[in-house]
PDB file of N, H, CA, C and O in Angstrom:
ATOM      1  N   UNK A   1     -10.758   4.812  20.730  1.00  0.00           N
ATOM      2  CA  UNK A   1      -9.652   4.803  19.773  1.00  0.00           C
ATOM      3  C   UNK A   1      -9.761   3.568  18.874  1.00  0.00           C
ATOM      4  O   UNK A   1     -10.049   2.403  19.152  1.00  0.00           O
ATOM      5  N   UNK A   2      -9.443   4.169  17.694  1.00  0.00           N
ATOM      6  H   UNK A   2      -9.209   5.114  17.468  1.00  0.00           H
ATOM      7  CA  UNK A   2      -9.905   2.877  16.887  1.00  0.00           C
ATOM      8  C   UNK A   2      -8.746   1.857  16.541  1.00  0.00           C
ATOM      9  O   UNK A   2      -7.890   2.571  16.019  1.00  0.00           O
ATOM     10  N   UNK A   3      -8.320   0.680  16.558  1.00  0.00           N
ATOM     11  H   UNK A   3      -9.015   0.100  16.983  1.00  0.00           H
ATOM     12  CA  UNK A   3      -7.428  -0.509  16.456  1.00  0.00           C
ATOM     13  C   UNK A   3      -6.612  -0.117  14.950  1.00  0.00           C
ATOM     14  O   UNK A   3      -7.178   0.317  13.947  1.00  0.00           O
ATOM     15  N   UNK A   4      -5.165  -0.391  15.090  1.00  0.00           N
ATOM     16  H   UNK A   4      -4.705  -0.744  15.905  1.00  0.00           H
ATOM     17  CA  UNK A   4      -4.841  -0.080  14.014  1.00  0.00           C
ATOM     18  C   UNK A   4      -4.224  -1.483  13.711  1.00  0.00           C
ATOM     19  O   UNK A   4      -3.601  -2.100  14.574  1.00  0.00           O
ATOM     20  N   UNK A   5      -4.490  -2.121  12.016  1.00  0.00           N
ATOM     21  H   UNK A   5      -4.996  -1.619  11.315  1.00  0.00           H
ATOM     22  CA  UNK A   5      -4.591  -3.245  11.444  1.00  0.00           C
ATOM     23  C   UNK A   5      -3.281  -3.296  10.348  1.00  0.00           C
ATOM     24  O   UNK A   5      -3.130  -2.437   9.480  1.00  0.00           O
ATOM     25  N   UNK A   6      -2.671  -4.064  10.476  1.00  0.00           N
ATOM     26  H   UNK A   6      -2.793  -4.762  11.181  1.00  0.00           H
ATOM     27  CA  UNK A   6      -1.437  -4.602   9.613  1.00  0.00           C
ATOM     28  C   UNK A   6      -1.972  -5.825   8.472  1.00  0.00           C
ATOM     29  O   UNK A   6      -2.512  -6.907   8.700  1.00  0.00           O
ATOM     30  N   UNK A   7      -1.609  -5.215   7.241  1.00  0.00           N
ATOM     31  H   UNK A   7      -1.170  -4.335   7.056  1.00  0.00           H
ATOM     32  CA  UNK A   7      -2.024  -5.834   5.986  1.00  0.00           C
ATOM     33  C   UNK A   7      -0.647  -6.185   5.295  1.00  0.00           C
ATOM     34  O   UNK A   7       0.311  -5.627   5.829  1.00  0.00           O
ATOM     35  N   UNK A   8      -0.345  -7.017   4.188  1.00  0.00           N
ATOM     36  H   UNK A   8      -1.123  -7.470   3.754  1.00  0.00           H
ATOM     37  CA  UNK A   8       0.835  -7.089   3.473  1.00  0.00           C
ATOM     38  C   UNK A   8       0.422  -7.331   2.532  1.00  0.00           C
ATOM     39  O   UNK A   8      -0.093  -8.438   2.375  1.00  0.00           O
ATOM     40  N   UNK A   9       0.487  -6.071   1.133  1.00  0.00           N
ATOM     41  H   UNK A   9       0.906  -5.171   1.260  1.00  0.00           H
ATOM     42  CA  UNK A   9       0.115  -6.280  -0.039  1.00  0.00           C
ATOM     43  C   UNK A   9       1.091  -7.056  -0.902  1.00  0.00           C
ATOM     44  O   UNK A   9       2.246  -6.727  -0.631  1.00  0.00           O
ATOM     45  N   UNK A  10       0.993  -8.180  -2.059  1.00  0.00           N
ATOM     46  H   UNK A  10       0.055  -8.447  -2.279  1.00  0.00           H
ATOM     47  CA  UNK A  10       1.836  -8.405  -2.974  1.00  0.00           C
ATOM     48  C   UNK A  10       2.101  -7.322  -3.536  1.00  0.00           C
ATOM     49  O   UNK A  10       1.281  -6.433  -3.306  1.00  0.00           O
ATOM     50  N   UNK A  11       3.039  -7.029  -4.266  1.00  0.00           N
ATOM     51  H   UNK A  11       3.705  -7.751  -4.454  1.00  0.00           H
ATOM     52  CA  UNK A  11       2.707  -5.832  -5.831  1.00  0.00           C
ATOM     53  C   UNK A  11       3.593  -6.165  -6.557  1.00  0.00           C
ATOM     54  O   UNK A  11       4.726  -6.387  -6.132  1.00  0.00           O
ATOM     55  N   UNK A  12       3.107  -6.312  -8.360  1.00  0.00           N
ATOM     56  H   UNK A  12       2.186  -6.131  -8.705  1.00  0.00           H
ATOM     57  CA  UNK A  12       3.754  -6.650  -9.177  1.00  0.00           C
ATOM     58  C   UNK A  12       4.320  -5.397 -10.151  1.00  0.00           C
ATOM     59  O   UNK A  12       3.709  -4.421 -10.585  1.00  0.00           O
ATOM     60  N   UNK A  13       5.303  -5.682 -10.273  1.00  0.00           N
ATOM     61  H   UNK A  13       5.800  -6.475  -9.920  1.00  0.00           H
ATOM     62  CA  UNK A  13       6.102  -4.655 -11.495  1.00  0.00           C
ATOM     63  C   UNK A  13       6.670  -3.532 -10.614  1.00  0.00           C
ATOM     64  O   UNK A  13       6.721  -2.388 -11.065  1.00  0.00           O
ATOM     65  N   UNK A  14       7.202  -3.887  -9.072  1.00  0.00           N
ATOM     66  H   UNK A  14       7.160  -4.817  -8.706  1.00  0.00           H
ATOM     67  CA  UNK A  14       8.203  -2.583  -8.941  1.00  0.00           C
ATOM     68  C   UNK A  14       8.991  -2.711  -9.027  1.00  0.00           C
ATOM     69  O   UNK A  14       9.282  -3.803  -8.538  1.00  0.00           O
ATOM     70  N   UNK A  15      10.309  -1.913  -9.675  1.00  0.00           N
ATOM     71  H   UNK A  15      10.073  -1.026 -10.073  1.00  0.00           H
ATOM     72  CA  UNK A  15      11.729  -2.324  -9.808  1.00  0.00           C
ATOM     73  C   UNK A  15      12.738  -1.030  -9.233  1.00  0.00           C
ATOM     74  O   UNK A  15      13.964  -1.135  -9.218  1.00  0.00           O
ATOM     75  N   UNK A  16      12.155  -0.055  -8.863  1.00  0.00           N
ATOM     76  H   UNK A  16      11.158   0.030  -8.875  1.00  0.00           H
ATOM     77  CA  UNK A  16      13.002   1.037  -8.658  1.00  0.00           C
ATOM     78  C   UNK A  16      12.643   2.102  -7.351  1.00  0.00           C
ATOM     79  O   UNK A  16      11.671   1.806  -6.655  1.00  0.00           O
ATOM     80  N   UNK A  17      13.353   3.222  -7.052  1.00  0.00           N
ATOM     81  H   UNK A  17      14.143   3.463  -7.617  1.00  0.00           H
ATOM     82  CA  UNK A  17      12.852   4.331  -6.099  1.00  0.00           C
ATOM     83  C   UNK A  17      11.755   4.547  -6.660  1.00  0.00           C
ATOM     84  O   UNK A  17      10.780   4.518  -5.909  1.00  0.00           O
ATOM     85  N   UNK A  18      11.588   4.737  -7.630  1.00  0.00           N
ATOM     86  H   UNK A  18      12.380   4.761  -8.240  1.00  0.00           H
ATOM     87  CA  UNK A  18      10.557   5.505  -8.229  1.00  0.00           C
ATOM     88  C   UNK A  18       9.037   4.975  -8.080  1.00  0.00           C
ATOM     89  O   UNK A  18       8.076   5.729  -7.929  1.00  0.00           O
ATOM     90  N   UNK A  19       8.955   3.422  -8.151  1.00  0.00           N
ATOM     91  H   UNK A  19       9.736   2.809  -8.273  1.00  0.00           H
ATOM     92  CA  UNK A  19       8.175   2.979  -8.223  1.00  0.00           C
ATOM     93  C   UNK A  19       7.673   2.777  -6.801  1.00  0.00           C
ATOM     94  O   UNK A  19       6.452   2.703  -6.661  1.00  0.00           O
ATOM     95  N   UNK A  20       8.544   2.665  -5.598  1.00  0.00           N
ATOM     96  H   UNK A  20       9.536   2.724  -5.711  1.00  0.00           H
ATOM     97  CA  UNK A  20       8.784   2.877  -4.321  1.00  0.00           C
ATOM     98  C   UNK A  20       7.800   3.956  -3.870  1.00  0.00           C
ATOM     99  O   UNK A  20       6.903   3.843  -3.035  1.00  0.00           O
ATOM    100  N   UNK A  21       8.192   5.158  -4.680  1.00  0.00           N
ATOM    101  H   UNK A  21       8.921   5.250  -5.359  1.00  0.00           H
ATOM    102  CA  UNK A  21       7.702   6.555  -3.898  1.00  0.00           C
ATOM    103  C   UNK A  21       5.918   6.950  -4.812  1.00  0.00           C
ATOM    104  O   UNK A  21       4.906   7.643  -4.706  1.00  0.00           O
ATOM    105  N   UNK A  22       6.398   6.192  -5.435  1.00  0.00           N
ATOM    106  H   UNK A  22       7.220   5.630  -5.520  1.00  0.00           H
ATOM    107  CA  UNK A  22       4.414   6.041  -6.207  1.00  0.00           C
ATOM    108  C   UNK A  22       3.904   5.262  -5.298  1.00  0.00           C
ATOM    109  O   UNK A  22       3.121   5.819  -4.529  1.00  0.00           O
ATOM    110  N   UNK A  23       4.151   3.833  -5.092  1.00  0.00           N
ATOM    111  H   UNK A  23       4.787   3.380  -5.717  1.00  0.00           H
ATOM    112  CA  UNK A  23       3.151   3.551  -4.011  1.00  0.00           C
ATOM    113  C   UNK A  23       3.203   3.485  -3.046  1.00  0.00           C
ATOM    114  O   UNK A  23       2.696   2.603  -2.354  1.00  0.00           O
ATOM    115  N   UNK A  24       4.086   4.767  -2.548  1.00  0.00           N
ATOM    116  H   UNK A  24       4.498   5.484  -3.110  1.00  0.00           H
ATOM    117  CA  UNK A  24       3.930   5.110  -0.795  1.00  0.00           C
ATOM    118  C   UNK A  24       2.836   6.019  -1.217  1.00  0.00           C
ATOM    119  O   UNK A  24       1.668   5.836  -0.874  1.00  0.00           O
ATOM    120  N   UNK A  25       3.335   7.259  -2.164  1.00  0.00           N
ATOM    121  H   UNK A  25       4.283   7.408  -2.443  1.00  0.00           H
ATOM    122  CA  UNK A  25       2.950   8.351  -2.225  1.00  0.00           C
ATOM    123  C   UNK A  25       1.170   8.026  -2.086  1.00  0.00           C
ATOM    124  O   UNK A  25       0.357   8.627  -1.385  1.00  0.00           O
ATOM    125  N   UNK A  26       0.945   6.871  -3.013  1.00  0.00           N
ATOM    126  H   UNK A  26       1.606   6.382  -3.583  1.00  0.00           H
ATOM    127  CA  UNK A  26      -0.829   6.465  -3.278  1.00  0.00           C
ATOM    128  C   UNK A  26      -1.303   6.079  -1.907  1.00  0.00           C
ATOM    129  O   UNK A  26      -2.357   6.398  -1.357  1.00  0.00           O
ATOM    130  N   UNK A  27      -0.533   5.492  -1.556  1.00  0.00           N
ATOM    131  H   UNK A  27       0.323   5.232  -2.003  1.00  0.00           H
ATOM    132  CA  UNK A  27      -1.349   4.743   0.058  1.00  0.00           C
ATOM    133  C   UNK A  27      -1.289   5.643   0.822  1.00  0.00           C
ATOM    134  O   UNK A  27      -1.991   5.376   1.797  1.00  0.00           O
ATOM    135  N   UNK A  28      -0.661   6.906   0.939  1.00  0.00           N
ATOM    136  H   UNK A  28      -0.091   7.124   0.147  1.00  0.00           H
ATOM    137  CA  UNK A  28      -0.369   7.829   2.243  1.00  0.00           C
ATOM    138  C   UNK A  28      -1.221   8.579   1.939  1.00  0.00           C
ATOM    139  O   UNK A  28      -1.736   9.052   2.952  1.00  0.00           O
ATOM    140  N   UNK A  29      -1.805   9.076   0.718  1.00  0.00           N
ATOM    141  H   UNK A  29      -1.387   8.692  -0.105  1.00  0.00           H
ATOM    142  CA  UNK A  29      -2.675   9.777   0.616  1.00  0.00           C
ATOM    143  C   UNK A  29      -4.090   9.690   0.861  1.00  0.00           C
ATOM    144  O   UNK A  29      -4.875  10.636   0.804  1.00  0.00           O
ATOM    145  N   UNK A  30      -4.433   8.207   1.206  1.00  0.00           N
ATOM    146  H   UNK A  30      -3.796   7.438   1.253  1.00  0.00           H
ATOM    147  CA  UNK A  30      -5.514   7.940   1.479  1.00  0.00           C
ATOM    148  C   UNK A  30      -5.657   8.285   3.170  1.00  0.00           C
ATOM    149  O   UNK A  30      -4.718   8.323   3.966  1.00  0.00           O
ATOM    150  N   UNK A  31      -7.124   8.524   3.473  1.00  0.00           N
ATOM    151  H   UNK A  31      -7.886   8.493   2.826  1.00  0.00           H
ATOM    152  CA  UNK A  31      -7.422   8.338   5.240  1.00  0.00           C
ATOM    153  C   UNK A  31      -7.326   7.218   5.960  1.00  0.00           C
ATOM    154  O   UNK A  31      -8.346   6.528   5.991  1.00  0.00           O
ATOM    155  N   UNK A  32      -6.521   6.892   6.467  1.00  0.00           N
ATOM    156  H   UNK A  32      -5.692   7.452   6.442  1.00  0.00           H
ATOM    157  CA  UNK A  32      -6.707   5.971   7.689  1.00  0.00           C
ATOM    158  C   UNK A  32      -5.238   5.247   8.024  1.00  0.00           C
ATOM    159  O   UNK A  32      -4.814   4.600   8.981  1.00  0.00           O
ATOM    160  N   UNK A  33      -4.640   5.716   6.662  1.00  0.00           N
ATOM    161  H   UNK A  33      -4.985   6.242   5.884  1.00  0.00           H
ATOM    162  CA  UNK A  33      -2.893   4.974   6.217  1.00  0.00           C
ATOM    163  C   UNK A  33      -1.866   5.232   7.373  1.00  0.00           C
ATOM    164  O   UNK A  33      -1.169   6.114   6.873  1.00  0.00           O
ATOM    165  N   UNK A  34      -1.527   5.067   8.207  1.00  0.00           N
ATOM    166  H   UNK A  34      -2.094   4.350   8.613  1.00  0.00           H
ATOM    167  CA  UNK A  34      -0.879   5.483   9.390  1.00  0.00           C
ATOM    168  C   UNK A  34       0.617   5.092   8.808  1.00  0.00           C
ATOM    169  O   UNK A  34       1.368   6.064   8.894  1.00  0.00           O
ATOM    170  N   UNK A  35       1.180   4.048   8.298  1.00  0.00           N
ATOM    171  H   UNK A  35       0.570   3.258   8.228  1.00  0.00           H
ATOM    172  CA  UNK A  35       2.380   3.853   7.740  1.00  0.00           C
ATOM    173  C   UNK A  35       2.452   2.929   6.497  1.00  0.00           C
ATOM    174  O   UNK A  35       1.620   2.035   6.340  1.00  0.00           O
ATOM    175  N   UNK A  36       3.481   3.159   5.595  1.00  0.00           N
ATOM    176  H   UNK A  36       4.157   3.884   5.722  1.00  0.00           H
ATOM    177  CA  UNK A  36       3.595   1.979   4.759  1.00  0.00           C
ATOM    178  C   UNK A  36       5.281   2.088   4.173  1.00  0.00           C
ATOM    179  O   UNK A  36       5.912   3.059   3.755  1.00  0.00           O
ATOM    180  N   UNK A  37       5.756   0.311   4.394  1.00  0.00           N
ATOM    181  H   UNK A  37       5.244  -0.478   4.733  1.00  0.00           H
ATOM    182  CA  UNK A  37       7.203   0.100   3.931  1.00  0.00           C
ATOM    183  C   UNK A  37       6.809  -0.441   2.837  1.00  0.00           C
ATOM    184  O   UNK A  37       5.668  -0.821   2.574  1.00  0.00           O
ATOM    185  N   UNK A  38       8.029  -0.500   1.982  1.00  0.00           N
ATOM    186  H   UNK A  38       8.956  -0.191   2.196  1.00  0.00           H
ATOM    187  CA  UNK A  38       8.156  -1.143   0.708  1.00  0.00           C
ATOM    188  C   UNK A  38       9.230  -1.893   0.168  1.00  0.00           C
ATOM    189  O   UNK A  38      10.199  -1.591  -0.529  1.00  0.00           O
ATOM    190  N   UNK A  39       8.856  -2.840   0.616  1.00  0.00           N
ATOM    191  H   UNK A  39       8.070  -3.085   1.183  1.00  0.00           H
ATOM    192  CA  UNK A  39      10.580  -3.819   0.069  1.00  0.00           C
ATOM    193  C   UNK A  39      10.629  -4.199  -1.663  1.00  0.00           C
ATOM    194  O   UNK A  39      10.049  -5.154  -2.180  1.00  0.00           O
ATOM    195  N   UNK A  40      11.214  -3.500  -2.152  1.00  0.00           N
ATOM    196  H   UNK A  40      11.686  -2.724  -1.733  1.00  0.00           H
ATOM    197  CA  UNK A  40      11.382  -3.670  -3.665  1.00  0.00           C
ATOM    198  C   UNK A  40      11.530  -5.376  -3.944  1.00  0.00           C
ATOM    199  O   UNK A  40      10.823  -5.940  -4.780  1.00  0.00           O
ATOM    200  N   UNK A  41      12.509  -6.066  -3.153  1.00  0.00           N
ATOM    201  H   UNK A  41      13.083  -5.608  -2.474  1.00  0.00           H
ATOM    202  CA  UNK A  41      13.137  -7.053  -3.190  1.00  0.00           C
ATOM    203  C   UNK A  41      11.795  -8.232  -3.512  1.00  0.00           C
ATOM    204  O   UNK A  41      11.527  -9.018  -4.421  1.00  0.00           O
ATOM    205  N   UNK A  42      11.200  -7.845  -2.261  1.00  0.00           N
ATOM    206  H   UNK A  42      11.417  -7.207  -1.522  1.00  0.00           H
ATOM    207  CA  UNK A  42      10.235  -9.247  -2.249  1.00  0.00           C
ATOM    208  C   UNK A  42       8.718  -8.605  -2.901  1.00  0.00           C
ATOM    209  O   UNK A  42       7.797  -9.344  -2.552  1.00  0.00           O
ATOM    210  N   UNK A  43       8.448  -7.950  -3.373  1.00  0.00           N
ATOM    211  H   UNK A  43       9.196  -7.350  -3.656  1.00  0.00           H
ATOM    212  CA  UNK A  43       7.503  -7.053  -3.924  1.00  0.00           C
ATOM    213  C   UNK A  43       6.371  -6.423  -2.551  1.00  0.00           C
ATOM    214  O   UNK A  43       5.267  -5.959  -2.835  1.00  0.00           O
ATOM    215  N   UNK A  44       6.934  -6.519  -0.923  1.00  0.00           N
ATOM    216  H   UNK A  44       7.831  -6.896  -0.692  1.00  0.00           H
ATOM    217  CA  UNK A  44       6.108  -6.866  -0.198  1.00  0.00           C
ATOM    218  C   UNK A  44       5.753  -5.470   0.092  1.00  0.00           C
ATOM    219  O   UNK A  44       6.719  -4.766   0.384  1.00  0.00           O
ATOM    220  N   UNK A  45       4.231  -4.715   0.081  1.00  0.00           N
ATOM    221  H   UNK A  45       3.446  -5.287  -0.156  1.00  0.00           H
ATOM    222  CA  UNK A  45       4.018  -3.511   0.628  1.00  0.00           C
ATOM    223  C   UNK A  45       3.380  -3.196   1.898  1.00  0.00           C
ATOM    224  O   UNK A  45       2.196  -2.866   1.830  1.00  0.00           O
ATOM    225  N   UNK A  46       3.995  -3.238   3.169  1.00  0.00           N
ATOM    226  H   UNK A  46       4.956  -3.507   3.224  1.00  0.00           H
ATOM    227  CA  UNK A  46       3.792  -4.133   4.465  1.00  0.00           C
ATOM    228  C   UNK A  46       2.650  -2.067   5.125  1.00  0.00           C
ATOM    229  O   UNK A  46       3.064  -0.908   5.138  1.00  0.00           O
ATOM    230  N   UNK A  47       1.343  -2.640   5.490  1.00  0.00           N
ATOM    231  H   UNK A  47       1.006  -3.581   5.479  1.00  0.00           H
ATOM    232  CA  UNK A  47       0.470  -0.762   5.395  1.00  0.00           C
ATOM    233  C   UNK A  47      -0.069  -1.649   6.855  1.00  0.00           C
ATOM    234  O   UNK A  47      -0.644  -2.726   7.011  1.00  0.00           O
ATOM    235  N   UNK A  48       0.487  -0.502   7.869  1.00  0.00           N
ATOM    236  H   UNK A  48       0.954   0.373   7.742  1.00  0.00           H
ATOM    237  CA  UNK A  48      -0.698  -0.490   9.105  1.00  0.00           C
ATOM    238  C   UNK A  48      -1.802   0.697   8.864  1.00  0.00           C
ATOM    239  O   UNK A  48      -1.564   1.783   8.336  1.00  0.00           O
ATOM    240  N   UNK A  49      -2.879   0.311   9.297  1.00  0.00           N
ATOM    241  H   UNK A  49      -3.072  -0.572   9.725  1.00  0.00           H
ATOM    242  CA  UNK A  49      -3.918   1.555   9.042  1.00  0.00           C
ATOM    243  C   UNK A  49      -5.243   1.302  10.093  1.00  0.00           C
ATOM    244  O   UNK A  49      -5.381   0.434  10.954  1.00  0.00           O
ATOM    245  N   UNK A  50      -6.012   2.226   9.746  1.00  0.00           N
ATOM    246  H   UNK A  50      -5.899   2.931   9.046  1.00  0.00           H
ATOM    247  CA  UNK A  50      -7.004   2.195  10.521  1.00  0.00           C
ATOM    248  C   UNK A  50      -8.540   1.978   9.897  1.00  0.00           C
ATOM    249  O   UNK A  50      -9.367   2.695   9.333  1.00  0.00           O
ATOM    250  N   UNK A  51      -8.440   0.399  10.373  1.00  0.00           N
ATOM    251  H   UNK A  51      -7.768  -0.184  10.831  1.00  0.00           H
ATOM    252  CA  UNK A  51      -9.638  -0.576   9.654  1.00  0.00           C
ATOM    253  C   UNK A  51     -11.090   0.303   9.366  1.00  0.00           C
ATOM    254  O   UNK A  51     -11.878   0.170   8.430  1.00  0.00           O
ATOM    255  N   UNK A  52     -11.127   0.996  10.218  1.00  0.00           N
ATOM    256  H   UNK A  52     -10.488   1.104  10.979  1.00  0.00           H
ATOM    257  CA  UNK A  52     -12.638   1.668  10.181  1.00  0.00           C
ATOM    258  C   UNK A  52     -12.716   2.927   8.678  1.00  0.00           C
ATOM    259  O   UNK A  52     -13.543   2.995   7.769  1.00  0.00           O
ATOM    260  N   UNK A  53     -11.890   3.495   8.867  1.00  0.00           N
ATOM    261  H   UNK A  53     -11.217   3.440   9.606  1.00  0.00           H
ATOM    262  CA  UNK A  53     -11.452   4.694   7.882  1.00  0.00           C
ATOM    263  C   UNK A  53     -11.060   3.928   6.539  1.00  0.00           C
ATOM    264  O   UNK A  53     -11.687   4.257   5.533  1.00  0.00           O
ATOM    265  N   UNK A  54     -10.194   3.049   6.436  1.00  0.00           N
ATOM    266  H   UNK A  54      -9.684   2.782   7.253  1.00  0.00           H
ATOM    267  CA  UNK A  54      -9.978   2.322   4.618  1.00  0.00           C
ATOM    268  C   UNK A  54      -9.657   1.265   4.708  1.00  0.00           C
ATOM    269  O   UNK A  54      -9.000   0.823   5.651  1.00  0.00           O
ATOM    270  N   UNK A  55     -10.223   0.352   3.325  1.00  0.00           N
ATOM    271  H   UNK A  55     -10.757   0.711   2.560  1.00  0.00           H
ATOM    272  CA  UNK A  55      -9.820  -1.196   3.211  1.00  0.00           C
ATOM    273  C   UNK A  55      -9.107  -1.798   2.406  1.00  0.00           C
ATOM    274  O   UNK A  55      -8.929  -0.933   1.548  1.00  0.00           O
ATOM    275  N   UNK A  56      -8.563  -2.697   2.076  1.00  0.00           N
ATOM    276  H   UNK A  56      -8.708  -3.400   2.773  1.00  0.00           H
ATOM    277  CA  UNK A  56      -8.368  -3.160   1.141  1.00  0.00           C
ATOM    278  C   UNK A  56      -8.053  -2.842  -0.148  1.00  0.00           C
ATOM    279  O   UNK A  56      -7.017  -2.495  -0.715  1.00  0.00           O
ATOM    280  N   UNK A  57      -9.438  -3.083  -0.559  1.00  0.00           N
ATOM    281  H   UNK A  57     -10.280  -3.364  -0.098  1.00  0.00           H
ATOM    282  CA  UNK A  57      -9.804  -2.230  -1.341  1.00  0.00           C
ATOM    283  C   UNK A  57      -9.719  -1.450  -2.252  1.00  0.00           C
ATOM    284  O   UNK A  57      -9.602  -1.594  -3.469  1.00  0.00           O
ATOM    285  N   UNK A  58      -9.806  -0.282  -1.355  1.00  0.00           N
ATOM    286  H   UNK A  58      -9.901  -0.165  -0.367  1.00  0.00           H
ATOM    287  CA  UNK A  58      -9.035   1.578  -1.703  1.00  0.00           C
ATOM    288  C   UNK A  58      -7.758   1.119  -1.723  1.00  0.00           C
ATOM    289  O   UNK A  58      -7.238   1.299  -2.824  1.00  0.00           O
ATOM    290  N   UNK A  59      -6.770   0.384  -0.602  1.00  0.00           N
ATOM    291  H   UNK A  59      -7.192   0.238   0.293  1.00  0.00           H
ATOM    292  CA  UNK A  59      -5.526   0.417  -0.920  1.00  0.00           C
ATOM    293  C   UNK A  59      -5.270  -0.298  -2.317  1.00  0.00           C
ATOM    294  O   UNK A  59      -4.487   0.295  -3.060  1.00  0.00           O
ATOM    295  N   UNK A  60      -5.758  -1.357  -2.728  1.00  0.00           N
ATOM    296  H   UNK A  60      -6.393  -1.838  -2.124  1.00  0.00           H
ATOM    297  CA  UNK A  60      -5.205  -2.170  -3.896  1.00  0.00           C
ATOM    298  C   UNK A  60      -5.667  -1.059  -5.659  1.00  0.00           C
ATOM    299  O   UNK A  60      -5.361  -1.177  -6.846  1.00  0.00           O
ATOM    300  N   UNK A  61      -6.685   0.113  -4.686  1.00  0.00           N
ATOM    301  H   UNK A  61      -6.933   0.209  -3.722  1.00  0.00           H
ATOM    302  CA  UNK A  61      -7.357   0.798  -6.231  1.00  0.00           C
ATOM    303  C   UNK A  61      -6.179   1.742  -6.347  1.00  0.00           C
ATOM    304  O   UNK A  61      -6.020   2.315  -7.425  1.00  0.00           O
ATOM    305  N   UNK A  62      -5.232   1.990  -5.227  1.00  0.00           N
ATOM    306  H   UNK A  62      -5.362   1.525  -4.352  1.00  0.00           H
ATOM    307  CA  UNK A  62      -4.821   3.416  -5.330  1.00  0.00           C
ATOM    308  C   UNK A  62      -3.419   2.788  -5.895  1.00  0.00           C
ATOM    309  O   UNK A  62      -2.752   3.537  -6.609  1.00  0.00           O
ATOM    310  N   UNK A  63      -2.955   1.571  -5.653  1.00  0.00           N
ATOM    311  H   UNK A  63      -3.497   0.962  -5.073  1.00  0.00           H
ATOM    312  CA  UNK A  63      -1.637   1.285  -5.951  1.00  0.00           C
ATOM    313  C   UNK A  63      -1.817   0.623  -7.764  1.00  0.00           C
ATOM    314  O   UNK A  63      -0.958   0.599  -8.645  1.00  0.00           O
ATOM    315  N   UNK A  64      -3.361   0.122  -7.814  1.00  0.00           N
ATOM    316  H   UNK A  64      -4.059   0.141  -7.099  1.00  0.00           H
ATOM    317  CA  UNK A  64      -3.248   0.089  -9.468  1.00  0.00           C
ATOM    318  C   UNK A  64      -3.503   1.443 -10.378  1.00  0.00           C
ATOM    319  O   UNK A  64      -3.329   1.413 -11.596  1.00  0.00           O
ATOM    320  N   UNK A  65      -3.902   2.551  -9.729  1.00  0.00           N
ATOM    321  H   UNK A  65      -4.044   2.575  -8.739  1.00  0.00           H
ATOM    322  CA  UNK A  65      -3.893   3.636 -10.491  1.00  0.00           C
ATOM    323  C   UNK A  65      -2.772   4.562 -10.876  1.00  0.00           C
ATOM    324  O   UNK A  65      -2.781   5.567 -11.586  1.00  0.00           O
ATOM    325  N   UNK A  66      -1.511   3.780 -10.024  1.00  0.00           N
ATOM    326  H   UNK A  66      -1.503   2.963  -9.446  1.00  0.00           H
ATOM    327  CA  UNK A  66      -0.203   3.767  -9.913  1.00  0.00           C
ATOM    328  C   UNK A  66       0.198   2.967 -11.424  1.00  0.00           C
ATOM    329  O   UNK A  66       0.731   3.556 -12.365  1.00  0.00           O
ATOM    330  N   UNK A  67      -0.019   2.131 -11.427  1.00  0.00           N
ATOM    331  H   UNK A  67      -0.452   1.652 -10.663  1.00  0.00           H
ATOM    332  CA  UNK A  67       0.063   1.194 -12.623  1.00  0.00           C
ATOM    333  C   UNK A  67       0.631   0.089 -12.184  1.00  0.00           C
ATOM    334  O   UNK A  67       1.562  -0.364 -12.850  1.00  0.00           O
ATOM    335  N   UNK A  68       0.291  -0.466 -11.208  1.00  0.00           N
ATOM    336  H   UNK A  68      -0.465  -0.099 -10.667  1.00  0.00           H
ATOM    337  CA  UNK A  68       0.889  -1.491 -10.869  1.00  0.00           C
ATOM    338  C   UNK A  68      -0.651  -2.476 -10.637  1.00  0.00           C
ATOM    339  O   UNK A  68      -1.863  -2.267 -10.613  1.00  0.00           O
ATOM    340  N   UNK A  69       0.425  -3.794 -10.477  1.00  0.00           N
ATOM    341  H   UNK A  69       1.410  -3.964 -10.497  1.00  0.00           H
ATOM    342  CA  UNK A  69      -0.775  -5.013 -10.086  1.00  0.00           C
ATOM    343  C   UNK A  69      -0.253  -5.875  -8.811  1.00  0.00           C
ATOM    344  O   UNK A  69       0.832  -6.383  -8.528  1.00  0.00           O
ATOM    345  N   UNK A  70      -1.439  -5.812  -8.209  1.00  0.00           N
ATOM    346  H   UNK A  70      -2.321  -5.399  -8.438  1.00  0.00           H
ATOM    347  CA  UNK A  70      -1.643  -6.374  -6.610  1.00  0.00           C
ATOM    348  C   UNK A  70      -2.488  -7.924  -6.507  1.00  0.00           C
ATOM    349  O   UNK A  70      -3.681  -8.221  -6.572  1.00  0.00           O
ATOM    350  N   UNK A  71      -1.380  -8.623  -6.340  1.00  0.00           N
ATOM    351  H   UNK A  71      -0.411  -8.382  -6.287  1.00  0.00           H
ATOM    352  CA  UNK A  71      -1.502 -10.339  -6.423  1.00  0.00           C
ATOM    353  C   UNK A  71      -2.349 -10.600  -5.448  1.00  0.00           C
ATOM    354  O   UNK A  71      -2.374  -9.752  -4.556  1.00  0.00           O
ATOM    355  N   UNK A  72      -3.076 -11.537  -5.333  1.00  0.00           N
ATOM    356  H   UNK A  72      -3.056 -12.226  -6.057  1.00  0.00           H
ATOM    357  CA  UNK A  72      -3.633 -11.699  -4.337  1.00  0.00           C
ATOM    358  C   UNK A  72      -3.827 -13.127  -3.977  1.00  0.00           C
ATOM    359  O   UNK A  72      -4.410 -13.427  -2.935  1.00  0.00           O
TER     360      UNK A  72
END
């Protein structure tokens, strides 16, 4: 069984549900995404997943194709 890994993305420019359910919707769609919260407040996008299946990466490509930007 493979280890599942807790990441906390920055993300810049969310202000609403909407922007909320875009970058759940992007990260859940990827393989390996097991969960992801989203605190509007602190821009924090808190993703456990499964290190072997996706990284980084993919998560930071899928939340800028969203239109957003991921601080780092």
């Amino acid at each position: 069984m493979n280890e599942r890994m807790e990441l906390t993305l920055k993300v810049q420019g969310m202000s609403c549900d909407h922007c909320k359910q875009a970058v759940q919707g992007a990260l859940k769609e990827l393989d390996g995404i097991a969960s992801v919260e989203v605190n509007l407040d602190s821009g924090n996008v808190d993703v456990t997943y499964d290190e072997d299946t996706v990284g980084k990466e993919e998560m930071e490509e899928a939340i800028e194709e969203q239109g957003y930007d991921v601080l780092n």
